[in-house]
N, C-alpha and C positions, 0 to 999 in steps of 0.2 A: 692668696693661696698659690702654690707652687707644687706641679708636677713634675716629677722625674720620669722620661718616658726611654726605658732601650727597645732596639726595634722599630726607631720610627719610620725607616725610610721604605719597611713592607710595607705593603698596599693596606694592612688591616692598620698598621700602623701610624701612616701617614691619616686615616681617619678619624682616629683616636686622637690625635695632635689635634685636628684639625675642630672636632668635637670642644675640649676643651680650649682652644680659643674662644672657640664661641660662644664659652662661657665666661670669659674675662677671666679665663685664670692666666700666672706664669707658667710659663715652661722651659724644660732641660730639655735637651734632646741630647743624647751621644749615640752618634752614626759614624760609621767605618769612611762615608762619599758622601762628603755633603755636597758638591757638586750634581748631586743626583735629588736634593730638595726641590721642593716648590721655590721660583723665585721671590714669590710671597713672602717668604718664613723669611728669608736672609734679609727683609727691612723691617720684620714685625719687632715690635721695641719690647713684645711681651714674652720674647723667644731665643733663649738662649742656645746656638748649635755648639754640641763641642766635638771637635773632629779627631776621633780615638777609636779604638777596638775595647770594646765594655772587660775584654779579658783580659788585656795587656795593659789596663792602668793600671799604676802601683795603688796599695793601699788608703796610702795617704791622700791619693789622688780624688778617689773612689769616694771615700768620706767624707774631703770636701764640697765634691760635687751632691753629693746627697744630703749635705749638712743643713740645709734652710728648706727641705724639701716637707711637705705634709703629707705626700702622697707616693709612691713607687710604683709605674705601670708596663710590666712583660708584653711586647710583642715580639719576641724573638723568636724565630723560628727557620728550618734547614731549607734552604731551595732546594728544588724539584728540579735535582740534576746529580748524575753521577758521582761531582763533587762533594756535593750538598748533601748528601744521601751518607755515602761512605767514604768522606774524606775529615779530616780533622778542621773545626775539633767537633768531636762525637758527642760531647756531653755541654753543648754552649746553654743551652738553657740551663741545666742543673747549675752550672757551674757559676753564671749569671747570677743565678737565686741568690746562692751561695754566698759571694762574693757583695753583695748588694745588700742583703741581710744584714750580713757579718761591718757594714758601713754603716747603717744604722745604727745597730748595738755600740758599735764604736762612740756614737754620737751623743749616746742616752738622750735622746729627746724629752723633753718632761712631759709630752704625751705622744702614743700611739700614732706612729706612723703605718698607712695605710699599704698594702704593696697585694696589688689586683697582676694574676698572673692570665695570661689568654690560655689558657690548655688545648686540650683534644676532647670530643665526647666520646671519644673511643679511650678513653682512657677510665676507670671505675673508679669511687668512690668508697674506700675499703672500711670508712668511720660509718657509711650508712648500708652498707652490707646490701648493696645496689645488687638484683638479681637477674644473670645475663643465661642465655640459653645454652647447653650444651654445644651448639656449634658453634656457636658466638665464641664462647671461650678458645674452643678447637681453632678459629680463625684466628683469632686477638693471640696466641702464644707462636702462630706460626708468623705473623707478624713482629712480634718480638725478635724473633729468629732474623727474620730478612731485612727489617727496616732500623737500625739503630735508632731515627729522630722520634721514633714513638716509645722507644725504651725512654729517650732523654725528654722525653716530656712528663713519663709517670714518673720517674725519678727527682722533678723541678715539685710536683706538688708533692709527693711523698715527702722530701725534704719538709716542704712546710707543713705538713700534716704530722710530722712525728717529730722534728726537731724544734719548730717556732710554733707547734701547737695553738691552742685557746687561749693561754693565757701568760703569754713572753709580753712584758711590762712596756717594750720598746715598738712591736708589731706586732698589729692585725692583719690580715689577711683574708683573699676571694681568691677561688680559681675558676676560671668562665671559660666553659667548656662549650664551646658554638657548635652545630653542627656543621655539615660542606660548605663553604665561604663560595660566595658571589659575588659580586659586583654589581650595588644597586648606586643610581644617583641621591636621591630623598631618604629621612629615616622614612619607614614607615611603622607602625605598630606591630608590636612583637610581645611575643608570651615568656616568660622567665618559671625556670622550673625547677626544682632541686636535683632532680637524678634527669637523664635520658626519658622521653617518653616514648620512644620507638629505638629497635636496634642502629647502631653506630654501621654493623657492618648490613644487613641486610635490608634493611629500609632506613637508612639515612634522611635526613632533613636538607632542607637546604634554609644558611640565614645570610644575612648580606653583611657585608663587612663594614658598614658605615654603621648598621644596628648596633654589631657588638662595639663598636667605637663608642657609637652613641650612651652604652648601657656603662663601659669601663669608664666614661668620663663623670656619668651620673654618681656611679658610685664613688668616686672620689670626694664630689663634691653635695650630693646629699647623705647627710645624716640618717634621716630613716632610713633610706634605702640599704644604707652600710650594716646597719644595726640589725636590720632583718636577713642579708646573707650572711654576714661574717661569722656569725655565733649558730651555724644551724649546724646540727651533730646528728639528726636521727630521724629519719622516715619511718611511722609506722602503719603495718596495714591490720586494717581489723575486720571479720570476717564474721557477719553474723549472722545466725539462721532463728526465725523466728515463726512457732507454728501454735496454729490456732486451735486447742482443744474444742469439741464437739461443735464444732465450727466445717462447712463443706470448703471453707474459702483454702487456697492454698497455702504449701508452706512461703517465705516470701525470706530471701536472700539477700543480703548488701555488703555492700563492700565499701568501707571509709578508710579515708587516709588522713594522718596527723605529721604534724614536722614538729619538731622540741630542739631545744639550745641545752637539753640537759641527754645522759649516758644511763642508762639504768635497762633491766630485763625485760620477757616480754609479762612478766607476773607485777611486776614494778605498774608498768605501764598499762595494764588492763586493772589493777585498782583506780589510778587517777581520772584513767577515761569514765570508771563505775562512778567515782566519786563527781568529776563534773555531768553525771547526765542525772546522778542526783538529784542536783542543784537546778537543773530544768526539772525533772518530774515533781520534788516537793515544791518550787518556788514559782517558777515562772509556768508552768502548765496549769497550778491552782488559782494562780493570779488572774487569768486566762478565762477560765471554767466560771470560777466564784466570783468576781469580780470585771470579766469582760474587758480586761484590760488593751487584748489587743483590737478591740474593735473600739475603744476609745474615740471620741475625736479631737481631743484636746491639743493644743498646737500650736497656741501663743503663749510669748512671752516664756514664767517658767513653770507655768500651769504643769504641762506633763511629767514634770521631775516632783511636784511638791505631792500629785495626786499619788501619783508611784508610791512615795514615800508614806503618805495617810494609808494608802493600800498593804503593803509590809506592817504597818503596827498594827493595824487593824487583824491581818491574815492570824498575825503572833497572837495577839490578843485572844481572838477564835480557838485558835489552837491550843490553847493553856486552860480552856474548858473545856472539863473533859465529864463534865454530867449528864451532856445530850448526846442520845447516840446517832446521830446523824453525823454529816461530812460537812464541810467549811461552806459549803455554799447555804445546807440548811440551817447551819447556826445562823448564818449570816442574815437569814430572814425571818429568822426568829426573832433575832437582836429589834428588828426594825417593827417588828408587830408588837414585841412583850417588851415595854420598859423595866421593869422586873427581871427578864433574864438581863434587858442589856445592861445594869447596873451590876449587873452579877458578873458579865465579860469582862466590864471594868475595871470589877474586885472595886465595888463602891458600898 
């Protein structure tokens, strides 16, 4: 397997390299100073440096060097200097995407090349209608204003949010939006989230930069892990209040959250949620109740799938008589006292 890495020679970046080594993959790298590498890398046999500016290869250049690649991994980003800030070029990330993109599709790979970009968490999620605070926003537009490199980073996943979408034949895509970068030596254990869970500007996070290395190399190279961010479109929250007629006990509030790979309403999505807690109240709750199922103990071999299964015909069976007016549990011992009715459950 072979990655494509711009931006190696930043500190998240140089991590990210250094992660996927460690997983026996190849890798590209194209750096402006390769002079400024680990002396490591210049004798690894698995590590290709190529000493260019990602904006000033030709076309043809761009293509070839992406051509054998399975994976495309962003850590581009402006130094933290006057230059860097507000000097050209103003839009290297955007333009990077772009350009990088447009060399894949060139390629037509006959599958899905991977291309995991680093972002910002200061940057929103406009497909998950991600909800920030009135002054959050008032901060994040004045920021727009003063810092060009955070225009050019909503700009780098905007691009792939609206142009290379869900379902462009040649690329998938991740945008991993970390919060304040550190400098840890060890991964250590780290949480993955779909939106921000605290503000960008007002209570920031802090994650290490070898984590997010560590997370951008995983997703290159594991399958689930890919399959479960790349395709996420929609956070929902559901709000619900539940009260107890002639009851002293209180009313009693929750709040659940769902994530889906699909685009639909919030009337859409409050059937599906009705329809799966269905499927717990007739199925697995009576299963539960009438049958005892979760206090089972069964547990070798493939006893608990076959019992499961005699449970489901059995509950059906119960259910399709309908001339005792009792509930699944009392049929169910009725069945076992009256050979007569149970021959009748049977339809014998």
């Amino acid at each position: 397997m072979t990655t494509l890495v711009v931006g190696a020679s930043g500190a998240t970046g140089r991590q990210l390299v250094e992660q996927l080594l460690n997983q026996g993959q190849h890798v590209k790298v194209i750096v402006r100073s390769p002079e400024k590498l680990p002396e490591s890398w210049k004798t690894n046999v698995r590590l290709q440096i190529i000493s260019a500016s990602v904006l000033e290869l030709s076309d043809k250049e761009m293509s070839e060097y992406a051509f054998d690649c399975q994976s495309v991994a962003s850590c581009l980003g402006h130094n933290i200097n006057w230059k860097g800030i507000y000097g050209q070029p103003r839009k290297l990330v955007t333009d990077a995407t772009i350009r990088l993109c447009n060399a894949i599709k060139v390629n037509k790979p006959e599958s899905q090349v991977k291309y995991v970009l680093m972002n910002t968490t200061g940057n929103r999620n406009r497909d998950l209608s991600e909800p920030i605070s009135f002054g959050q926003k008032c901060i994040i537009g004045l920021i727009r204003l003063l810092l060009p490199p955070h225009v050019d980073n909503e700009k780098a996943a905007d691009y792939l949010r609206t142009k290379i979408g869900q379902n462009n034949p040649f690329i998938a895509w991740v945008a991993v939006r970390p919060d304040g970068l550190i400098n840890e030596d060890k991964v250590t254990e780290y949480e993955i989230h779909a939106s921000p869970i605290r503000s960008a500007i007002f209570d920031a996070g802090k994650t290490s930069r070898i984590n997010v290395g560590h997370f951008m190399a995983n997703l290159t190279s594991n399958k689930e892990l890919w399959q479960k961010w790349k395709e996420l479109k929609t956070i929902v929250k559901v709000e619900s209040i539940r009260e107890f007629k002639n009851s002293d006990k209180p009313t009693e509030k929750a709040t659940r959250y769902y994530i889906s790979s699909i685009e639909a309403n919030a009337e859409d999505f409050q059937n599906y949620i009705r329809c799966h807690w269905s499927i717990e109240n007739s199925l697995h709750w009576v299963l539960d109740v009438a049958f005892g199922e979760d206090a089972s103990r069964k547990r070798s071999g493939n006893s608990p799938q076959n019992f499961s299964t005699l449970n489901k015909i059995a509950l059906n069976l119960l259910k399709n008589e309908k001339t005792l007016k009792v509930g699944v549990k009392g049929r169910r011992l009725k069945a076992g006292w009256d050979n007569k009715y149970l021959m009748k459950v049977l339809n014998i």
